[in-house]
Each structure stands twice: as structure tokens, then as C-alpha cells.
N, C-alpha and C positions, 0 to 999 in steps of 0.2 A: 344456658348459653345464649348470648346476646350478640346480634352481629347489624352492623348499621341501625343499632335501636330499634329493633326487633328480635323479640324471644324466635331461637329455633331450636329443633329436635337433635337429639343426642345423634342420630344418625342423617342428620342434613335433609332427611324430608322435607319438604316443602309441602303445603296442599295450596290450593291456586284454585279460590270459586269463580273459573272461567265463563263468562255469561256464556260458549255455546252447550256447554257439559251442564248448566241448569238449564237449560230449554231444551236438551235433549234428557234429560230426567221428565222433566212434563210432559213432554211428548208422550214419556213411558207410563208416566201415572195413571194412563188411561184402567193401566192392570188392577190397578187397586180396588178398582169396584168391582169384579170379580171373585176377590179374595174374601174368606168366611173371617168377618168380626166379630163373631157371636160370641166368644170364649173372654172373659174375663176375668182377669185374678181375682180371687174369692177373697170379704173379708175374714178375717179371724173370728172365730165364735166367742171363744172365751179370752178379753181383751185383758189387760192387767196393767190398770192403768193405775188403782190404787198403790200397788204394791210399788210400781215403776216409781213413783212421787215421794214413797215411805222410804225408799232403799238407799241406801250408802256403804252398803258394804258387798251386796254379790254383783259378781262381772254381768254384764245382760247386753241383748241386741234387741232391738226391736225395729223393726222396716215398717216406715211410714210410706214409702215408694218412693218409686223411680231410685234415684240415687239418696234418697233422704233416709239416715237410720239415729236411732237416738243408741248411743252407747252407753253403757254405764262399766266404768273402769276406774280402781285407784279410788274412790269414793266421787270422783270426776261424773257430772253429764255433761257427753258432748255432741254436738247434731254434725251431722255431715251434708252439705248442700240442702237448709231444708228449701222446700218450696212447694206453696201448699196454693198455688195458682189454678187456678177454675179452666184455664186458656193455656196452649201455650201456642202461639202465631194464632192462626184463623181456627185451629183443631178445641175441637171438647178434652178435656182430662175424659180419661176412657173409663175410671173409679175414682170414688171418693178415696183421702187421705186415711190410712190404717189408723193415726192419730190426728188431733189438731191442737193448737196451739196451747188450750185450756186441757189438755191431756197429760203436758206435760209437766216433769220436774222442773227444779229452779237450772236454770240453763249454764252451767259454767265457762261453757268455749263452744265457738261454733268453728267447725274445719271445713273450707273451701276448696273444692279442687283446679275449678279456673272457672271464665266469665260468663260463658255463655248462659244464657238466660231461663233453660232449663238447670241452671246449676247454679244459678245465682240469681236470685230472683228477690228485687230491692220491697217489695213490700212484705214480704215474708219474712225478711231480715231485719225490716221495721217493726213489723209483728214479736219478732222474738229479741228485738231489743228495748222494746217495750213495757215486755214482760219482766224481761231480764237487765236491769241500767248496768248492773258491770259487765255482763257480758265481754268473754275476751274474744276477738275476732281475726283468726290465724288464717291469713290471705296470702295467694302469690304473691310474687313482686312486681308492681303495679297497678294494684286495685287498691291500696292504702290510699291514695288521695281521695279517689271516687265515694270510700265507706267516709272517710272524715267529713265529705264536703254536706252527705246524707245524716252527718248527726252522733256518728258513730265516734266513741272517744278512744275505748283499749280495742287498739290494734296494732296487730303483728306481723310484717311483711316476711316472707319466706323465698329463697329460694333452694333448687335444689341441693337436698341432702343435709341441709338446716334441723337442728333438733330443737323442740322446743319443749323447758319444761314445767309442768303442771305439777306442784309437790312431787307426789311420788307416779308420776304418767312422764314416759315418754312421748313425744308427737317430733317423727321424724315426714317431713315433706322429700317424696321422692319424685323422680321421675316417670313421667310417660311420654306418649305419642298422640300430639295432639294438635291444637291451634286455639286460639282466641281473635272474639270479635264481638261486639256490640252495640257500632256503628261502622259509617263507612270509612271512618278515617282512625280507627285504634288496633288492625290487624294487626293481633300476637306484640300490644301495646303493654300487654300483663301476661305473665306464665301460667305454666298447666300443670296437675303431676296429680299426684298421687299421697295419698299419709297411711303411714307404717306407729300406731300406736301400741306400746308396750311399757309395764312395768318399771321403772327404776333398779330396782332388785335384780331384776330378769332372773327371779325366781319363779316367775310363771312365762318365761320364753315362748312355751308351746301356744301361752293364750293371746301372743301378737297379732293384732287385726290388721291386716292390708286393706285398706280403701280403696282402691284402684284410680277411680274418680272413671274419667271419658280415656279411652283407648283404643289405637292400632295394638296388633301385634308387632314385636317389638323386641329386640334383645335386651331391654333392660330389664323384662321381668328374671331371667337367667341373672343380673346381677344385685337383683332386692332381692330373689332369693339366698345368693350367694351371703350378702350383709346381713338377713335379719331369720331366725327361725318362726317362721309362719306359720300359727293356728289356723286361722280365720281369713279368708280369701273373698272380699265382698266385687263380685266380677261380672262386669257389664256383658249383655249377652244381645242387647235390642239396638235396634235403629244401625240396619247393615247392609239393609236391599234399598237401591241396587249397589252392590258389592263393587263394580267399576267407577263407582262416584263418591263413594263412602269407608271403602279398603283402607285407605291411608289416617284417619282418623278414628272408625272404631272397631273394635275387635268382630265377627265374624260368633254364634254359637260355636262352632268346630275350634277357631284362634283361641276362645276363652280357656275351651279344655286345656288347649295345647301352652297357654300364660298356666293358668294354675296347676299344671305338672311342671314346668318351668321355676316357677316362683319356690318350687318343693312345699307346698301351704298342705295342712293337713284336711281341713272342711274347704269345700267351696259355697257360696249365697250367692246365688245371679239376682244381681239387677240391671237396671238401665233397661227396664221393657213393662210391658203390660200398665201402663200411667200415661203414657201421652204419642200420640202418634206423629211421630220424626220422622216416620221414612215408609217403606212399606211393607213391610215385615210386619206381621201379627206376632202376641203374644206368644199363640199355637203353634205358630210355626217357630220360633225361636226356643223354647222349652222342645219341642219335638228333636228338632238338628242338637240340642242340646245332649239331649238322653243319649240320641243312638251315638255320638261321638264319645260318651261316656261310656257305654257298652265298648264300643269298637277298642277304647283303651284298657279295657278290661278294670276301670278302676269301681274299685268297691261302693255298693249302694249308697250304704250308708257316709260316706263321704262327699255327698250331695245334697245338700240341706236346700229345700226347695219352701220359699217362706210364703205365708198369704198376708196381705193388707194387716197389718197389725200386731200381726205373732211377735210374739218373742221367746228369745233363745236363753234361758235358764238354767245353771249356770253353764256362762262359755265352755269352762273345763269338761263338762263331763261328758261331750262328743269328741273333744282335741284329743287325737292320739292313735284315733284307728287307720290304720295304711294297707293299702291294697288295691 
């Protein structure tokens, strides 16, 4: 939805970075040194990078961080916001990337969720176009000039609820609750959302992956779940404190639970934490409020697939299915 040339939220949100609402966040920062950083998402032991490179035919997930996962679907690789940045503002990456660049297979499509520069990060996108010259590049709508003007030739502007198709992969762009910016003068100049990939056939329904991308809670995961049978629920759980400055843009550990019962998805993978510090929420702490919300809903263990730096998920099918 576009109104005076500006993308907005399905439900009229606004978020508004009012200079006194960031200097009374600074103010509060002082908390953050306080807080125990010691806890860091562990890499994967046993990495499968060979196999990752060799494969064309099983479904697989593999989490590089933060928001970055390499999929393997349809015989399709496709990256989801990679960005394999040392930095991100004045902060350290809190761990090294699960993969890098030379880890990966031959890259077929990279999927964007929107601009912000943990999610779209222009030399990692150099990096993997690089590597990869056809590269197809499935972007909201409004970032198509920016990637062409950087070099980039296959690219596909999306807005919501757009399908797009990859032989036999569907790559549907949904909605979320969000905003865009990456100067001072291109506020919500490009859109936000989310992608819903599945099958052709939708003879494997159950193994539709939700990318979520950056999110509020929100009633449109009630109606992606409505549209699409969801496996696979990859759901942002970091950068929420303090919750009075941050509520309207990203989901909350407790909100996540409350999206992936929404969404009806059968596994959930949290990300969007443990990779780069956005806000003041530790890892610990977001996995912790995560679990007990899990509990309090009584939903079943194994319906929480909890990933380290590199793991992957072998094949998708054979956890989709369990409910409770």
C-alpha cells in the first residue's frame, strides 16, 4: 500500500524515529553494560558444506545468521538477506558467519526482505553477485534502481502478494509490519514483507517455508496463514528492548510465539538475534522469554527447532508434521 509515495502498513501504522524517543533510548542505554553478553550462539560442529554444493535434489536449510539462510528447494539455491558484515553501525558482529561466501553452492536467487542494512547489506550482495553473474535478484518495490545502478542486471521488483516463479518453486512476497530507510531522505521509499516459498505441485505443501524477514506483530500473519499451509516458520525473535521504541516494528520473543501459532506453521527457527547487537536484548535473554512462552502455550518441544551458526536442517520433511 502506497499513500503520498510512501509504502505503508496493512494496518496504517506509522513508526516515526522522533529525535526525543532516540535520546531518551540513550539515556536508557546506560543498562546495557549491566547486562551478561557472555552467551553466544555456538558454531555447528559438524558443518556440510560439501554436501550443501553437491546437492540438487533434497530440501535443506542452513542458517548463516541473523536473517541469512541458504535454502535448498525445487533443485533451486536461494539466500535470504545474506550479509556476512564484520560491523553493523559502530557494533562488532557478536560471531562469525555459520558459512561464507566460498561455502557456498552456485547461488540461483537471492530473496530480500526490505532495505535496512542489516538485511541488505550492498557488499555482500556484491560478493554474491560475483560469484554468481546470473544471479536472480527478487527485491521489494523500490530497491530495483538502487541494485541496477550497483551492477546488478536480473532483477525482480515485488510487491505484496506477487508470485514469483522459479521452474518448479514458488516464491510468493507477503506482508509484514515494518518500515524502510537507508538515508535521510528515502523513508518507506521501498517496501517490506516477507516470502512464503513452496513447491509448484504443492505436493509438498507441508514443506512451505515462511521467511518472515523484520516484523511487528500484526494480523497478517493470521492471514499468510489463512493463504499458504506452513511447514517451516523462520521467526525473528531479537532486537525488541526497549519494547516502547521498538513494539511497532519488531516482534517481541512472547509476539513470535503468538505469529507462529497464528501463521498455523508446523516447526518454528528463530532468528533475527544472536549476530549483531540492534538494541538491548541479549541473545539469553531472547531464547529464554522464548522457551518459557513456548511452555506457557503448551506447544510441543519438538516443534522448536533451535539452529547454531551453520547447522542444517536435513531433509525439511522429516520434522514437518508434528503438532501439539
Amino acid at each position: 500500500m502506497k499513500i503520498n509515495g510512501r509504502y505503508e502498513n496493512m494496518d496504517g501504522i506509522r513508526l516515526r524515529k522522533k529525535l526525543p524517543f532516540i535520546q531518551k533510548w540513550r539515556k536508557e542505554r546506560k543498562k546495557i553494560k549491566l547486562k551478561d553478553w557472555s552467551y553466544t550462539v555456538p558454531q555447528c560442529g559438524e558443518k556440510q558444506i560439501e554436501f550443501l554444493k553437491s546437492n540438487h535434489t533434497e530440501p535443506t536449510m542452513t542458517w548463516i545468521g541473523h536473517s541469512s539462510f541458504l535454502l535448498q528447494m525445487e533443485g533451486k539455491n536461494l539466500l535470504t538477506d545474506p550479509v556476512w558484515a564484520q560491523r553493523m553501525g559502530l557494533e562488532k558482529r557478536l560471531a562469525p558467519p555459520g558459512l561464507m561466501p566460498s561455502d557456498l553452492p552456485r547461488i540461483d536467487a537471492v530473496l530480500l526482505s526490505h532495505s535496512h542494512y542489516d538485511h541488505m547489506d550492498m557488499p555482500s550482495l556484491r560478493t554474491v553477485h560475483q560469484r554468481n553473474p546470473g544471479v536472480q535478484m527478487l527485491v521489494p518495490v523500490g530497491l530495483g534502481k538502487k541494485l541496477k545502478s550497483s551492477g546488478f542486471q536480473k532483477i525482480t521488483e515485488v510487491n505484496w502478494w506477487d508470485t514469483v516463479r522459479l521452474d518448479g518453486l514458488e516464491l510468493h512476497f507477503v506482508p509484514a509490519q515494518h518500515w524502510t530507510r537507508r538515508t535521510l531522505f528515502d523513508t518507506n521509499a521501498s517496501h517490506w514483507g516477507g516470502w512464503v516459498l513452496r513447491p509448484v505441485t504443492h505436493h509438498g505443501e507441508r514443506l512451505a517455508v515462511y521467511f518472515v524477514g523484520d516484523s511487528a506483530y500484526f494480523g497478517g500473519f493470521k492471514t499468510i496463514g489463512e493463504r499458504f499451509r506452513i511447514g517451516w516458520a523462520l521467526m525473528p525473535i531479537g532486537a525488541y528492548d526497549p519494547e516502547w521504541y521498538t513494539g511497532k516494528q519488531h516482534v517481541n520473543p512472547e509476539e513470535a510465539v503468538q505469529a507462529f501459532i497464528d501463521c498455523g506453521a508446523d516447526v518454528c527457527v528463530p532468528m533475527h538475534y544472536g549476530t549483531f547487537r540492534l538494541a538491548d536484548d541479549t541473545p539469553r535473554e531472547a531464547l529464554d522469554r522464548l522457551h518459557a512462552a513456548w511452555e506457557r502455550h503448551g506447544l510441543a518441544p519438538e516443534r522448536l527447532r533451535i539452529l547454531t551458526f551453520g547447522e542444517t536442517v536435513r531433509p525439511l520433511a522429516e520434522t514437518v508434521g508434528a503438532r501439539g
